[in-house]
C-alpha positions in Angstrom: 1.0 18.7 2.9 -0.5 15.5 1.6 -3.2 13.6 3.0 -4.1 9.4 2.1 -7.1 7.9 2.8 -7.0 4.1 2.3 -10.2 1.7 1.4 -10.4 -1.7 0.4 -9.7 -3.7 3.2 -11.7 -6.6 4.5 -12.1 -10.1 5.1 -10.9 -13.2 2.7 -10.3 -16.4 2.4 -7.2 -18.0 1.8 -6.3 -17.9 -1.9 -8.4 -15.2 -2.0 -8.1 -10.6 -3.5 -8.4 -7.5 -2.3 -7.7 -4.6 -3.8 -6.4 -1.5 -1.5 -6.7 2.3 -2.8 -5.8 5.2 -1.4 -6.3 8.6 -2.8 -3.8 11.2 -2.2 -4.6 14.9 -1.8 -3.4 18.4 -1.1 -0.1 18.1 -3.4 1.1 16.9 -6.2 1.0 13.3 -6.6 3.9 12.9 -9.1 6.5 14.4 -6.9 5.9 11.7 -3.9 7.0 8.3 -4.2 4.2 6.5 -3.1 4.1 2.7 -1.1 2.3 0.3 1.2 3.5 -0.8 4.6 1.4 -3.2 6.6 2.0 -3.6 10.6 0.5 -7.4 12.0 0.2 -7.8 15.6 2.8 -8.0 17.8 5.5 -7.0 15.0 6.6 -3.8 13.6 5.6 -1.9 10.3 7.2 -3.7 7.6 7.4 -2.5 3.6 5.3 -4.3 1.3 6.0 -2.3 -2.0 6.8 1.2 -3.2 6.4 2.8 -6.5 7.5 5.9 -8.1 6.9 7.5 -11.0 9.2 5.9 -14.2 11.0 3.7 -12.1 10.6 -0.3 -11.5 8.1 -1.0 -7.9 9.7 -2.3 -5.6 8.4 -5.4 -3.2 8.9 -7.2 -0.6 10.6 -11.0 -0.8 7.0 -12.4 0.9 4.6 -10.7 -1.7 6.9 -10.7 -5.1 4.6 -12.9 -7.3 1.3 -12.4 -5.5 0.9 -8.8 -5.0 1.4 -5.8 -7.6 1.4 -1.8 -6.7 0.7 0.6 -9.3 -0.5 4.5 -9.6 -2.5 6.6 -11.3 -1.1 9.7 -11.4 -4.2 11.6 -13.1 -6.6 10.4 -10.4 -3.9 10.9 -7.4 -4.3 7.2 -6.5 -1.9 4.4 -5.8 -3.8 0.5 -5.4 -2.1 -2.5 -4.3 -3.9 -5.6 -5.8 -2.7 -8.9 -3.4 -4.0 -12.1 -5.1 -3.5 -15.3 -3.7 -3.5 -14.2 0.0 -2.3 -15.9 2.9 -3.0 -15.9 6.5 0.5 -14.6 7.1 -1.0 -11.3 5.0 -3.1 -10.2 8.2 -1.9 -7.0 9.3 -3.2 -3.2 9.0 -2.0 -1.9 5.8 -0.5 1.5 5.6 -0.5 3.9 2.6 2.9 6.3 2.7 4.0 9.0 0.5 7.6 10.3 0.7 8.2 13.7 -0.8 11.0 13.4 -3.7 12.4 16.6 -2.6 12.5 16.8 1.0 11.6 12.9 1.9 9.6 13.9 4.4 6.9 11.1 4.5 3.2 11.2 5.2 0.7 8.1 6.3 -2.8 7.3 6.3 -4.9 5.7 8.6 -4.7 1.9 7.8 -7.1 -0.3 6.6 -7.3 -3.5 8.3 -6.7 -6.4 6.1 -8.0 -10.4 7.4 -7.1 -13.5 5.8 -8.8 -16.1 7.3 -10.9 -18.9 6.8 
C-alpha cells in the first residue's frame, strides 16, 4: 500500500513555474515507477511524464522542453518542475505510482494547477 500526497499547485502567469511534489509513503519507493497525470475540464486524465528508477523519463509531446520529472528516492519524493507554462497547462495534476511487480497503480488527491493571467 502506498499513499501520495501532492503540494505545489497554484496560480501563475503565463511564462511562469511551479514546482509539484508529492511524497510517497507506506512502501518502498524504488520498486514503483512513479509519474504525473493531469486531468483539465471537460477532458480525460492524460500522462504528463513518468520516471523510474535507472531508466530515461518519459513525457508527453506538449510538455518535452518545458517541464522535467525527477525523484528522490532517499526522501520518497518524485517533483515535476513545469517552466514556461501555458494556459493550455490548467488542469488538476495527478501523482501515480505503479508497482514494478504487480503494476497495480496508486493516485493521490490532485493538486490544482492555474495558468492564467
Amino acid at each position: 500500500q502506498v499513499q501520495l500526497v501532492e503540494s505545489g499547485g497554484g496560480l501563475v502567469q503565463p511564462g511562469g513555474s511551479l514546482r509539484l511534489s508529492c511524497a510517497a509513503s507506506g512502501s518502498i519507493f524504488s520498486m514503483y515507477a512513479m509519474g504525473w497525470y493531469r486531468q483539465a475540464p471537460g477532458k480525460q486524465r492524460e500522462l504528463v511524464a513518468t520516471s523510474t528508477s535507472g531508466e530515461r523519463a518519459n513525457y508527453a509531446d506538449s510538455v518535452k522542453g518545458r517541464f522535467t520529472i525527477s525523484r528522490d528516492n532517499a526522501k520518497n519524493t518524485v517533483y515535476l518542475q513545469m517552466d514556461n507554462l501555458k494556459p493550455d497547462d490548467t488542469a488538476v495534476y495527478y501523482c501515480n505510482a505503479r508497482q514494478i511487480a504487480t503494476a497495480r497503480n496508486y493516485w493521490g488527491q490532485g493538486t490544482r494547477v492555474t495558468v492564467s493571467s
